[in-house]
C-alpha positions as CSV (number, residue, x, y, z in Angstrom):
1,X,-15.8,24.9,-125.1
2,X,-18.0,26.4,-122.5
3,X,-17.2,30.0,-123.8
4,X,-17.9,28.8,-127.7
5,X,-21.0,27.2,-126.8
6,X,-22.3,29.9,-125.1
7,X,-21.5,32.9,-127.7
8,X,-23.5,30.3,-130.1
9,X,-26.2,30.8,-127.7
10,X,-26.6,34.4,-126.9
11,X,-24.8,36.1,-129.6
12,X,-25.8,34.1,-132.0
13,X,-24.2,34.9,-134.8
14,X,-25.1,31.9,-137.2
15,X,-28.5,33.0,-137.4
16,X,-27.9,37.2,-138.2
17,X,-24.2,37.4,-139.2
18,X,-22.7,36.9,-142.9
19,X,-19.6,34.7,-142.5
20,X,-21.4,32.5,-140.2
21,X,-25.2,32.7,-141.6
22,X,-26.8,29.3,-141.9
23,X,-23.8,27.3,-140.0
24,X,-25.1,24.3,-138.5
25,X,-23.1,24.9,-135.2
26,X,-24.3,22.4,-133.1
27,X,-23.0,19.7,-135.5
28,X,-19.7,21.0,-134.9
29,X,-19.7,21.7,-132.0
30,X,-20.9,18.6,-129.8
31,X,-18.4,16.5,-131.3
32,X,-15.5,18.8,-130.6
33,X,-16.9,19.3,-127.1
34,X,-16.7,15.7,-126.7
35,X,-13.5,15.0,-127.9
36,X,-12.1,17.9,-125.2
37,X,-13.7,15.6,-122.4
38,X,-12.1,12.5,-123.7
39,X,-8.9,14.1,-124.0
40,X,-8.7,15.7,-120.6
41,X,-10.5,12.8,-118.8
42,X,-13.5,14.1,-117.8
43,X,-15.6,11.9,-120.7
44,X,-15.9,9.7,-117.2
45,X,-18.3,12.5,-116.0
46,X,-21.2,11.7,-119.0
47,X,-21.6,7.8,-117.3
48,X,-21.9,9.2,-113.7
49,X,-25.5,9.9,-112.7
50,X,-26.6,11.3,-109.5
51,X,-30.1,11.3,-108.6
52,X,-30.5,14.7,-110.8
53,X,-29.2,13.3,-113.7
54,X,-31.6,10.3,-113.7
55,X,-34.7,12.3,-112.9
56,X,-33.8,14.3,-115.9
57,X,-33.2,11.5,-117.7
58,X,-36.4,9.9,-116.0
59,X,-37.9,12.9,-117.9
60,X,-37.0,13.0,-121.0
61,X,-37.9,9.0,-121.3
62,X,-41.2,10.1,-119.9
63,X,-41.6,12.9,-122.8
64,X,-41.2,9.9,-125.2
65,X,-43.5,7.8,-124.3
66,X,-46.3,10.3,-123.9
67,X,-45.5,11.2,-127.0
68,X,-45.8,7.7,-128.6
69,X,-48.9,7.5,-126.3
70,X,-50.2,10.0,-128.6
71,X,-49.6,9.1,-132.1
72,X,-52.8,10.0,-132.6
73,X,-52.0,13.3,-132.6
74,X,-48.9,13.2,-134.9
75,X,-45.4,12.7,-133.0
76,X,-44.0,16.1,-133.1
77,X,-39.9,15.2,-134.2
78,X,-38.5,18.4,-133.4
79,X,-39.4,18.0,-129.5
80,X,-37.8,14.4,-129.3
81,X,-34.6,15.6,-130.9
82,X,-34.1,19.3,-128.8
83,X,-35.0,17.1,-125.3
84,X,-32.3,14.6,-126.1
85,X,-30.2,17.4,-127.3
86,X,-30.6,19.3,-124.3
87,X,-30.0,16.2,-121.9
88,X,-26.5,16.0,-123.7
89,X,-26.0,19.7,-123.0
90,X,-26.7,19.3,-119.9
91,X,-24.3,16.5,-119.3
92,X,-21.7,18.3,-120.9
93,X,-21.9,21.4,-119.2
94,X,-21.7,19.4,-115.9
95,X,-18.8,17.6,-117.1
96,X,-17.1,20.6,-118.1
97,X,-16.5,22.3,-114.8
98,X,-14.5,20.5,-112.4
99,X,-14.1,22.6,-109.9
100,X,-15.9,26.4,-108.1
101,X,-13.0,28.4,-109.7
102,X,-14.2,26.9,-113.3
103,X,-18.2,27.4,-112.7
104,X,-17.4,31.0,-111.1
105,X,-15.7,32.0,-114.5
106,X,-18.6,30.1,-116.8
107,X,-20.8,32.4,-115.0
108,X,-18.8,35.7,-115.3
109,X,-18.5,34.6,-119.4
110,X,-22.4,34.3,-119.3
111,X,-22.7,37.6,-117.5
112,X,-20.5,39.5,-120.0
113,X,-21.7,38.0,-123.0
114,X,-25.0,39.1,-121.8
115,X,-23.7,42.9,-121.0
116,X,-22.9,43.3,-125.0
117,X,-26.6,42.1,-125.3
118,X,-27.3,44.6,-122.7
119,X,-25.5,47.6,-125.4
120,X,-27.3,46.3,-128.2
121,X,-30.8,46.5,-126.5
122,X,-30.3,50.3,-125.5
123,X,-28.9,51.1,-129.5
124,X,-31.6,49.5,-130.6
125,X,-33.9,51.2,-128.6
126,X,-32.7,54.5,-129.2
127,X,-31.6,53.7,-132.8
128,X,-33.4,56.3,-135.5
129,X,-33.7,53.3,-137.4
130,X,-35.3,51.2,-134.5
131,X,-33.1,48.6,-136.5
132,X,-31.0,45.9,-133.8
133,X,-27.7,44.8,-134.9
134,X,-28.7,41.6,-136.4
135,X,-31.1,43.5,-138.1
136,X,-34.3,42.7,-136.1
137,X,-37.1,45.3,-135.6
138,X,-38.8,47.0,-132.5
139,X,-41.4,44.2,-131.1
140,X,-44.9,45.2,-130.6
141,X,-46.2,47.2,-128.1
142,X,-49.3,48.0,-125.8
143,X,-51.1,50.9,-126.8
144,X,-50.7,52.8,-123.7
145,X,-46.6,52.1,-123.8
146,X,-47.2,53.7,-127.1
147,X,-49.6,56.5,-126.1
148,X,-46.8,57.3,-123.5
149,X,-44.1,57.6,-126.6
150,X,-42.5,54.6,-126.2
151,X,-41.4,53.1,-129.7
152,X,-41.4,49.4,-128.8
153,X,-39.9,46.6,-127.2
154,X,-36.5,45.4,-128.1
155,X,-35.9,42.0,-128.6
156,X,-33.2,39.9,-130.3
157,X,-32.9,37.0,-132.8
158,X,-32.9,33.0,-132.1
159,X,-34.4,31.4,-128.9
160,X,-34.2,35.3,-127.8
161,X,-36.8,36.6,-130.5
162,X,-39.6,38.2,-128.7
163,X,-39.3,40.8,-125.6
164,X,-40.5,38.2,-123.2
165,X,-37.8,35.6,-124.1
166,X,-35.1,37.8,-124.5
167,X,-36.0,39.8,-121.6
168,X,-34.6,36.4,-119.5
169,X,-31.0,36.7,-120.8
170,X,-30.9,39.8,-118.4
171,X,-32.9,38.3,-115.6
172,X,-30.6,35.5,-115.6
173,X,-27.8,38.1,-115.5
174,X,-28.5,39.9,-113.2
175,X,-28.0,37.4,-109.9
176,X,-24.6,36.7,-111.6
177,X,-23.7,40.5,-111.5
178,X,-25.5,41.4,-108.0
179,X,-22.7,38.6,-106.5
180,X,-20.2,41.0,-107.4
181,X,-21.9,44.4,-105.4
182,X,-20.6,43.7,-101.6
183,X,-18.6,41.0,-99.5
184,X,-16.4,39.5,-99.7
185,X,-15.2,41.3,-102.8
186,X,-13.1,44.7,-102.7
187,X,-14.2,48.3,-103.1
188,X,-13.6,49.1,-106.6
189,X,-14.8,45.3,-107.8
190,X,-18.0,46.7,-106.2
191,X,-18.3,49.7,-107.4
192,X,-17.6,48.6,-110.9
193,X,-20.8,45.5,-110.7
194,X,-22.8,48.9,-109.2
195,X,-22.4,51.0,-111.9
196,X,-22.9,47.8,-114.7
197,X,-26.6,47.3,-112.5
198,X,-27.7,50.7,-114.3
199,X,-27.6,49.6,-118.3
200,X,-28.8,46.5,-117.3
201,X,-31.8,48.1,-115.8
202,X,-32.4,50.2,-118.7
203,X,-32.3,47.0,-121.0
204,X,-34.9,45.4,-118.9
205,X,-37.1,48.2,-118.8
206,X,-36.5,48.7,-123.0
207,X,-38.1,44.9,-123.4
208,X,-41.2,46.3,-121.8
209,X,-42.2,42.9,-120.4
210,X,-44.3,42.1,-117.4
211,X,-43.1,38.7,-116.5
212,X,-39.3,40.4,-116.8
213,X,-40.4,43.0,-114.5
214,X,-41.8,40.8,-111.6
215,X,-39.0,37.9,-112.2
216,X,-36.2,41.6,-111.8
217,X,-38.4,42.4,-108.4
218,X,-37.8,38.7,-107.5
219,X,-34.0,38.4,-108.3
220,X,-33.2,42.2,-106.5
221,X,-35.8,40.5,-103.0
222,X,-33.9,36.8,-103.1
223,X,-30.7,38.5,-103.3
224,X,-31.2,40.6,-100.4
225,X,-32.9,38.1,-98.4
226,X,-29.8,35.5,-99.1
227,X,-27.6,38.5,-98.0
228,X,-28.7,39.2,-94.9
229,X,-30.3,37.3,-91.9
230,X,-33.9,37.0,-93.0
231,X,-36.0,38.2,-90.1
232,X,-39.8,39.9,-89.7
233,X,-37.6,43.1,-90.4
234,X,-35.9,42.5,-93.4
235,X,-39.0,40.8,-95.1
236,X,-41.2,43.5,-93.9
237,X,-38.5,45.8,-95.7
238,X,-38.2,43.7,-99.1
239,X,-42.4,43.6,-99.1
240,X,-42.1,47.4,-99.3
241,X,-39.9,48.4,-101.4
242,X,-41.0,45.8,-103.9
243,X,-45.0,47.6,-103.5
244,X,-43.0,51.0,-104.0
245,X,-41.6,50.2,-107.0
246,X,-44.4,48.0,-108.3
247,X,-46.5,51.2,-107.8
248,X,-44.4,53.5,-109.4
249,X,-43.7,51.2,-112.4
250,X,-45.9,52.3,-116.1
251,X,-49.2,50.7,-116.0
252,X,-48.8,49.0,-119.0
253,X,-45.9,46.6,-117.1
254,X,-47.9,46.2,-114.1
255,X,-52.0,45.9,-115.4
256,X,-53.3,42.4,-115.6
257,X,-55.6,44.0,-118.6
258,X,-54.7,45.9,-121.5
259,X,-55.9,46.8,-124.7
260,X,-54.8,44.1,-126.9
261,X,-55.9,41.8,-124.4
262,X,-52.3,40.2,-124.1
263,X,-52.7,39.2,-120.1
264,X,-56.3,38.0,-120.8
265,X,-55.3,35.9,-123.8
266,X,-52.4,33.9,-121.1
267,X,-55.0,33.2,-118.9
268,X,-57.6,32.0,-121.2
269,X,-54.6,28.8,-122.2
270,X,-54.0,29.1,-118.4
271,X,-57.6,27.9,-118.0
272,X,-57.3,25.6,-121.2
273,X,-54.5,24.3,-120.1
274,X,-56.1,22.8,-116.9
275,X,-58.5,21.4,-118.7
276,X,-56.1,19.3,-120.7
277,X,-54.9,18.2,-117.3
278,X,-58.6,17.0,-116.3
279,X,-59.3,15.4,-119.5
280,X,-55.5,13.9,-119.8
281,X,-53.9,13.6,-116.7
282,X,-51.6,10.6,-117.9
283,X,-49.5,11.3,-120.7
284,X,-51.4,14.6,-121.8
285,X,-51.9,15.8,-125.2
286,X,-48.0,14.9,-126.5
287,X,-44.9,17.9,-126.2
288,X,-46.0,20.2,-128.9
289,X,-49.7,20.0,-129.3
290,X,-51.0,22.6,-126.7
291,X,-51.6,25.1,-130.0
292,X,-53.3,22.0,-131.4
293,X,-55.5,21.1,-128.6
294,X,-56.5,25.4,-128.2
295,X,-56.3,26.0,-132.1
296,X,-54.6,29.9,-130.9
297,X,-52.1,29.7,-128.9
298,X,-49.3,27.6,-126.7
299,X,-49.6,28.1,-122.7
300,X,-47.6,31.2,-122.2
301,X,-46.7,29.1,-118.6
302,X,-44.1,26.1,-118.7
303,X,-45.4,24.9,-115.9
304,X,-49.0,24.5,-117.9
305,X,-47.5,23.5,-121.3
306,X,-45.4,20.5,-119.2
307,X,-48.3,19.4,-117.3
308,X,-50.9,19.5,-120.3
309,X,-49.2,18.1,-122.9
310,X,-47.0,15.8,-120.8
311,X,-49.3,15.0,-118.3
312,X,-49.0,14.3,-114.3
313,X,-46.0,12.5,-114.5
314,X,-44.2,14.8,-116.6
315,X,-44.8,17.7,-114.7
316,X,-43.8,16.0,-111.4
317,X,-40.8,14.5,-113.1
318,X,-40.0,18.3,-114.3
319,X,-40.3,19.7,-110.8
320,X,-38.7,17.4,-109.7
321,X,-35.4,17.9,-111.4
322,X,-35.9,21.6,-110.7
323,X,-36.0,20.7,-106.7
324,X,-32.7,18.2,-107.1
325,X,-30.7,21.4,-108.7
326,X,-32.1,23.6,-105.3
327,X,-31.1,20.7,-103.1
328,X,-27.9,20.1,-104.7
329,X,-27.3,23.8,-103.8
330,X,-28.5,24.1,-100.7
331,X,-26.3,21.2,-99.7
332,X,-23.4,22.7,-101.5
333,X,-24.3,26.2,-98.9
334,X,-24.5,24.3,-95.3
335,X,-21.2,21.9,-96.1
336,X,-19.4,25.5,-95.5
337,X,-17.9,26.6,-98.7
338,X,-15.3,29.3,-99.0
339,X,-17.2,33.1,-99.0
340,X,-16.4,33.4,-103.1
341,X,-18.4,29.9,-103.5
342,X,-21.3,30.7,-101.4
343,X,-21.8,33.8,-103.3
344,X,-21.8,31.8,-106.3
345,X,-24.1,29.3,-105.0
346,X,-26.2,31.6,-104.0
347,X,-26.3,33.7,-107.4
348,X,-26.4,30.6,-109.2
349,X,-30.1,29.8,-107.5
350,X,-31.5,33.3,-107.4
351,X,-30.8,32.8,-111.3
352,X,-33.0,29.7,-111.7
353,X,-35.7,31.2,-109.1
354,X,-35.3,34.1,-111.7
355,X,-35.8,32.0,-114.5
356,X,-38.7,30.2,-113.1
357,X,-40.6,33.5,-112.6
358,X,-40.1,34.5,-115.7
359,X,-41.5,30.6,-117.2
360,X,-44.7,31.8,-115.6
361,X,-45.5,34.4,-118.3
362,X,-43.6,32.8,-121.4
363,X,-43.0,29.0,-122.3
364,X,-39.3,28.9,-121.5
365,X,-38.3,25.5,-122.4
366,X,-35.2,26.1,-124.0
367,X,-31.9,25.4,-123.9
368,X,-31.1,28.1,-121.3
369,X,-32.7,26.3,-118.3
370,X,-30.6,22.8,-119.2
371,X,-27.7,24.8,-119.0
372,X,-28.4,26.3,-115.4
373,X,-29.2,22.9,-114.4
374,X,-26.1,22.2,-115.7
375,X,-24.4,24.5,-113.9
376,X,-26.2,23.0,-110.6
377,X,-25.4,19.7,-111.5
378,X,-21.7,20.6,-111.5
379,X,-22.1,22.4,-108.0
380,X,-23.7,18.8,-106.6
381,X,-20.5,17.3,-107.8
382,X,-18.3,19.0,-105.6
383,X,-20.2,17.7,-102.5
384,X,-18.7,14.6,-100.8
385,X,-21.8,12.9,-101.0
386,X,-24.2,12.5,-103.8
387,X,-27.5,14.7,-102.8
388,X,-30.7,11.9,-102.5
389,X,-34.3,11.9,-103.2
390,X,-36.0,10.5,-100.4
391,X,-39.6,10.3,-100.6
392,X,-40.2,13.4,-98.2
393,X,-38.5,15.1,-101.3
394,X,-41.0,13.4,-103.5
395,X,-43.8,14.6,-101.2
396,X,-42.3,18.2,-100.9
397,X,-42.4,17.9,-105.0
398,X,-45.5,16.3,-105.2
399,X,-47.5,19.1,-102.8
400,X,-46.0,21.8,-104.5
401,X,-47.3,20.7,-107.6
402,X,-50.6,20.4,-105.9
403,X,-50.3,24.0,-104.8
404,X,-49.5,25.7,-107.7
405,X,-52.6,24.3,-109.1
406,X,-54.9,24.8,-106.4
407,X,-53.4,28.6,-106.6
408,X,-53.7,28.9,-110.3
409,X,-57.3,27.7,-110.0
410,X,-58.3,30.1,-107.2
411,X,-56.5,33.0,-109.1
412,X,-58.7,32.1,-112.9
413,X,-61.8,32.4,-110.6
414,X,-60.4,35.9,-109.2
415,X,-59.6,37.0,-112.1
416,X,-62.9,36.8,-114.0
């Protein structure tokens, strides 16, 4: 069901392709999925809550009541439904996979299903038509992309339908498909993930988007980093070749101005958005009034969107759940896995760290991060003991939080 659900998600084809055009899949699809766990016994696995299931769950109750909290403001329907949507998605997925073997081929599904996404990119690019295969244009692009004669930005259809978001598809990728490039697998296995790096490269570079291209450098530095011993060396290594090829990248994926004033537009909600913070640090504006409160545009930054229209709480709820998944990993890592599953876990975190870069430069609440915490989930229940969250976790959570807004303030005031 796994497979299904995710060639619904990527591919896509209800929403571009004839036979399937207009299919409400998800209302097909859940209850079949659920009938599969009842049937094979693992329906047990949707009443079992570790602590990262009830901080998600603490979460979603939380987006609730800000939103009742402000009715004033119209209580958007659409959020409350995709949240408690995604929460069963999430449950699902970790219900699904029973064991490493099952999560290692859920990932290699996600990684091929992303490769054909991966040949449609560079045909689109290089189409005469500049015509995808779901029939989407060529997204817009910065003048001096265009002054340097490149026709646009691919993009796809869906959740996936702007460079930015559909740029994350190959981030995501990419972690799954580095696993694959040395030990403990063979020669020619290697060899074969080597030569599959270079398309998907070229299909990162085609979406032409900044927070893609610094969320790649971060997947290729993690990966090496979780590959070798990290030492003063190694980091000293990673630190230049990330300058290198952040110098030699086009200026127009790199400059934090350009000529439509794309980057300056982010951090003007950036700064808005920490004013709605200021002004409503309890339950924030309600999910899906950020445009609202700005009258142009939504936060370009999940972090931001979470925090202003959701308020303290729900951003340290949301962090939160994102730290359980890391710990849940990190657990799985020291209790001395086989090689294969340590790879895994490994690739399975340098995808979320991915993701999470790339959430800095687009809102990226979608359904893609529930699954990967999904994924996670599953990973925490292989562990003989249910991972906790003590309150030096909270604290850990609670600082970070701090920091990232301390940082953000600091960089507004650099920045102009």
């Amino acid at each position: 069901m796994i497979t299904v659900y995710l060639t619904l998600l990527i591919i896509s084809p209800q929403d571009w392709w004839g036979p399937m055009l207009g299919l409400p899949v998800d209302y097909i699809l859940y209850p079949i999925w659920f009938a599969v766990l009842l049937a094979t016994g693992r329906s047990k696995y949707l009443l079992k809550f570790t602590r990262q299931d009830q901080l998600l769950a603490a979460f979603v109750t939380w987006l609730y009541i800000s939103s009742f909290a402000n009715y004033a403001n119209g209580i958007n329907g659409y959020y409350l439904y995709m949240y408690a949507k995604w929460f069963v998605l999430y449950k699902m997925v970790a219900a699904s996979l029973p064991n490493l073997d099952r999560l290692r081929r859920t990932a290699t599904v996600f990684g091929a299903l992303g490769m054909v996404l991966v040949v449609q990119s560079i045909q689109h690019f290089n189409s005469a038509s500049q015509t995808g295969w779901a029939g989407q244009s060529l997204g817009w692009i910065d003048p001096a992309a265009a002054a340097a004669g490149v026709p646009g930005r691919t993009q796809w259809v869906s959740i996936f339908d702007g460079p930015g978001v559909f740029c994350v598809v190959f981030t995501i990728t990419l972690p799954f498909l580095l696993q694959y490039v040395s030990a403990p697998y063979g020669l020619m296995r290697r060899a074969g993930a080597a030569l599959l790096l270079l398309p998907l490269g070229l299909a990162i570079y085609y979406t032409g988007s900044r927070g893609g291209f610094l969320a790649t450098l971060a997947v290729l530095a993690l990966h090496f980093l979780m590959r070798t011993r990290i030492s003063t060396f190694h980091l000293a290594a990673v630190g230049g070749a990330l300058t290198t090829v952040f110098l030699a990248a086009p200026a127009y994926m790199t400059s934090l101005y350009d000529a439509n004033s794309s980057a300056q537009h982010r951090v003007d909600m950036w700064i808005q958005g920490l004013e709605m913070v200021r002004y409503y640090p309890m339950f924030g504006v309600g999910r899906g009034h950020f445009a609202d409160y700005t009258g142009r545009l939504i936060a370009h930054n999940s972090v931001i969107e979470i925090a202003a229209e959701l308020g303290l709480p729900g951003i340290l709820l949301w962090t939160a759940v994102i730290y359980a998944a890391f710990k849940s990993l990190l657990l799985f890592v020291q209790s001395e896995p086989s090689d294969r599953d340590r790879v895994f876990a490994y690739a399975l975190g340098i995808s979320l760290a991915g993701y999470l870069v790339s959430a800095m430069f687009v809102t990226l609440e979608y359904e893609t991060l529930y699954f990967l915490l999904g994924l996670a989930a599953a990973v925490g229940y292989q562990l003989a003991e249910p991972p906790r969250f003590t309150r030096r976790d909270a604290m850990v959570v609670a600082s970070g939080v701090g920091a990232f807004f301390i940082g953000l303030r600091l960089f507004v005031a650099i920045y102009y």
